[in-house]
N, C-alpha and C positions, 0 to 999 in steps of 0.2 A: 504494500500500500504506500503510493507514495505522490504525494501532492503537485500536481504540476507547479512550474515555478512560474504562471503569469497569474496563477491563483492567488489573492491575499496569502499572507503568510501568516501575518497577525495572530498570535495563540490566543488572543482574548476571543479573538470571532468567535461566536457560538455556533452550536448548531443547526440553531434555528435560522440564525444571518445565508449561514452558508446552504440550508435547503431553499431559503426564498431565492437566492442566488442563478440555484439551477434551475428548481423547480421550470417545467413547461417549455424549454428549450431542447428538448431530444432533435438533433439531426435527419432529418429525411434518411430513409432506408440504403444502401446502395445496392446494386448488383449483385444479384445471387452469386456464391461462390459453383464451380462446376461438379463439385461433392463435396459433402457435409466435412468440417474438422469440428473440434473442440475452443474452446477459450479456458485456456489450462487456470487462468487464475482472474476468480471475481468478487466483488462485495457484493453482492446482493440486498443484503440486510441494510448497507450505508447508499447503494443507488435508491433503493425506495423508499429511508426514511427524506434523504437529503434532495433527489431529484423527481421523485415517485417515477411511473410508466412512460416507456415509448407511444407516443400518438396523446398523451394527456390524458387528464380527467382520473375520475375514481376510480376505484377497480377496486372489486369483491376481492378478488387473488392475485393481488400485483407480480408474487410470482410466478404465477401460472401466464401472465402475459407476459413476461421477458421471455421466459423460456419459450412461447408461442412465438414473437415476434422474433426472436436470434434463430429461431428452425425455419422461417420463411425463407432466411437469404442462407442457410446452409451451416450453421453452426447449430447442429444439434446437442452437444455435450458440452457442461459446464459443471468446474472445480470450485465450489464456493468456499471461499478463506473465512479462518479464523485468525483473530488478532489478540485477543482475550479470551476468559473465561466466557463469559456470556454471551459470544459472538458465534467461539465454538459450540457452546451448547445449541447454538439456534442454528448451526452450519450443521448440526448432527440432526438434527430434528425436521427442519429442510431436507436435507437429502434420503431422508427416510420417508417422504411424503413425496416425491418427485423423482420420477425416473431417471430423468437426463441432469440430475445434477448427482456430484458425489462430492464429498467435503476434505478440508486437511482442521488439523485444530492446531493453537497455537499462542502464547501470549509472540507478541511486535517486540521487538529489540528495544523502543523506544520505551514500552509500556514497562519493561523488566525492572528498570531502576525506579520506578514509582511507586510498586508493588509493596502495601504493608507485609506481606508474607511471600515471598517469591517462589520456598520451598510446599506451601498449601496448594498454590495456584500454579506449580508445573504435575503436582499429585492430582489436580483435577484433570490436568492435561492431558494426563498418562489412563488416567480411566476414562475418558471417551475416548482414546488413540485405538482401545478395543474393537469398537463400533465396527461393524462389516461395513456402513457407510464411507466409513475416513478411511482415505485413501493415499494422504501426505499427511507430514508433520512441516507445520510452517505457517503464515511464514515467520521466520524467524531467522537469527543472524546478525550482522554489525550495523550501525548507523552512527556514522562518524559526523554526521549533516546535523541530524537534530540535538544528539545528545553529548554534551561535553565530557573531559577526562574522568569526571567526579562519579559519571555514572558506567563508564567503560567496563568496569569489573563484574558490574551487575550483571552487561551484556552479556559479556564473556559466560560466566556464569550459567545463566540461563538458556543461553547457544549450545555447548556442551550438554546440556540435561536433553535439550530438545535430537541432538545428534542421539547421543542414549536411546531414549527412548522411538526415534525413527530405526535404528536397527533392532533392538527386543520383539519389535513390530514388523520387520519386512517392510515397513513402508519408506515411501519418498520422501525426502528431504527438501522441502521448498525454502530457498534464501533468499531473505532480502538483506542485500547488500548494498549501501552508498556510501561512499566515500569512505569503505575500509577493504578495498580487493586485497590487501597483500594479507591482514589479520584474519580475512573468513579462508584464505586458505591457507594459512600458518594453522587454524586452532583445527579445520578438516584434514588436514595431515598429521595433527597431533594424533587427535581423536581414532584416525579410521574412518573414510566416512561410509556414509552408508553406501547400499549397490547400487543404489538410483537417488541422482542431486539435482535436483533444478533450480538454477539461477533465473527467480523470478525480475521482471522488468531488466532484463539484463542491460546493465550500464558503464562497462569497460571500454577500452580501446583493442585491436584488435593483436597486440601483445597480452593482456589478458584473455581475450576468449580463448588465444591460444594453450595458454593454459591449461584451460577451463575444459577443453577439448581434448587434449590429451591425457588429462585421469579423466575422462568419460561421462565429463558432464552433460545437461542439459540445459538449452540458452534458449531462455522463454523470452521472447521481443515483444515489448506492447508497440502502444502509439507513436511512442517516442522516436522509434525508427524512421515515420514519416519527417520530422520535423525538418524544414532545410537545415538548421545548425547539426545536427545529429550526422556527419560524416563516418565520425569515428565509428558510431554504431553500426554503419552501412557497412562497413570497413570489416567488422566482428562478425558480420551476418554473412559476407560473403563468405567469409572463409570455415564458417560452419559447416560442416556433412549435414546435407538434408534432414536424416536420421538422427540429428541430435539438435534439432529447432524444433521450440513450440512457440507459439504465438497467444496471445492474451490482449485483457483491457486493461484490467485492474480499475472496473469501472467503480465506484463513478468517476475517476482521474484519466487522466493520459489520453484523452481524446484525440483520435488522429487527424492531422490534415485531411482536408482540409476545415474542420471544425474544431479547431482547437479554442479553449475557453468554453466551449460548450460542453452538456453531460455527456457521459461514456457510458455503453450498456453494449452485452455480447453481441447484439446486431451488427455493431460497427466493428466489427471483426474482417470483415471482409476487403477491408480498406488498408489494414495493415497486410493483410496474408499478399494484397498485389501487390505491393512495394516493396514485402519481401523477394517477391517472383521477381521484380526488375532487378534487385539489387542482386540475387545471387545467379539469373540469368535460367533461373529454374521455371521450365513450364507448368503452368498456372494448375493445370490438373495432377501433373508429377508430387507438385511443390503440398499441393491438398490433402492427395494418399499419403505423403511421407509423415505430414503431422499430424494428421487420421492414426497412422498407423502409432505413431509411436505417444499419442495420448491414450489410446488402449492399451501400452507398453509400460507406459508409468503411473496411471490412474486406474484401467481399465481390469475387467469389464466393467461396462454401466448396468 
């Protein structure tokens, strides 16, 4: 989860500021993709309190319409993040009511040093990580952006528990990483990491994905690869194996060109997976079964 940077930044802003914000601004649909993929990583629960639905207005089952409206244009399958306790329980309890979504649970790197009890609330973690729904552990990992040295230990800390318990479990490892690539693989080379890592919203240059690619990771691209400034990311994308790209929103953030400032919802998936196709020079239907294929690889089955 991670805030675009033309979005206030302001921590006072409430939540309430920031859903009148997006509220009723959903982008027009684009282009069916040529076969369905996945949107490996989404808030759900923060797109329909803060933006509500695609097309506006009330909705009995706001989730029942994302997930309706993201299968019209070919994303059938969606991984709904947790970021807390109470995000995960409602990512567990979602995914148990809707077919096309499966969950990861997780406290945010940022959220870890806030925490009155850190060791309560990775024990809560650890028991919904059971759930046949939850399918990753994440996200979780370093945030050098938000959170200063004071709280760094905490991270650490709670990064570690979360590696733990993604291997006890079999499950995938979803990272969020900014502004700490050398520390999230300094502490995953400590550790061991688990057999399947994904680097959500992937945000290196293409000396780190290199990395990232050679212990056999996964590089999950949202919006952000559309961005003109975003070279470097083009740069990381290219030289990705098809087989180890996923593609995401991380909505309601990261909206891709050209609607950027505007809300983000799995629909608009379709808009990064082209840009990936130009950038890696990969045909559009190759480029769709490869992250088809390998979101059934690391989430999968639905």
């Amino acid at each position: 989860m991670t805030e675009p940077t033309e979005q206030p930044t302001d921590q006072t802003e409430s939540r309430r500021a920031r859903a009148a914000r997006r509220a009723g601004e959903f982008p027009p649909a684009p282009e069916p993709l040529p076969r369905p993929v996945l949107d490996s990583h989404t808030h759900l629960d923060i797109t329909v309190s803060e933006a509500g639905v695609p097309g506006g207005g009330p909705a009995d089952d706001p989730v029942a319409v994302a997930v309706e409206v993201a299968a019209r244009v070919g994303v059938d399958r969606l991984v709904q993040v947790g970021v807390d306790v109470p995000s995960s329980r409602w990512g567990v309890e979602t995914a148990a009511r809707y077919p096309a979504v499966v969950a990861t649970v997780a406290l945010h790197p940022n959220d870890a040093p806030r925490l009155p009890d850190l060791d309560e609330a990775l024990r809560e973690i650890e028991a919904l990580a059971a759930h046949d729904r939850v399918r990753g552990i994440g996200e979780t990992g370093m945030d050098f952006f938000r959170t200063g040295d004071e709280g760094r230990a905490a991270q650490e800390e709670s990064f570690r528990a979360h590696i733990a318990i993604a291997k006890r479990y079999g499950k995938a490892l979803v990272i969020h990483d900014r502004d700490a690539h050398a520390d999230v693989l300094r502490i995953l080379d400590d550790e061991g990491a688990p057999d399947t890592v994904v680097l959500h919203c992937f945000s290196g240059d293409a000396e780190f994905a290199a990395e990232c690619v050679r212990r056999g990771y996964l590089l999950s691209f949202a919006g952000t690869v559309t961005f003109a400034s975003a070279q470097p990311l083009r740069e990381a994308a290219a030289l990705t194996p098809l087989d180890q790209i996923l593609v995401e929103t991380d909505a309601p953030y990261l909206t891709p060109t050209p609607h950027r400032g505007r809300p983000n919802a799995s629909y608009l998936i379709p808009l990064t997976v082209r840009s990936l196709a130009d950038t890696t020079g990969a045909d559009l239907d190759e480029l769709c079964a490869a992250i088809s294929a390998t979101g059934d690889r690391v989430f999968g089955p639905w």
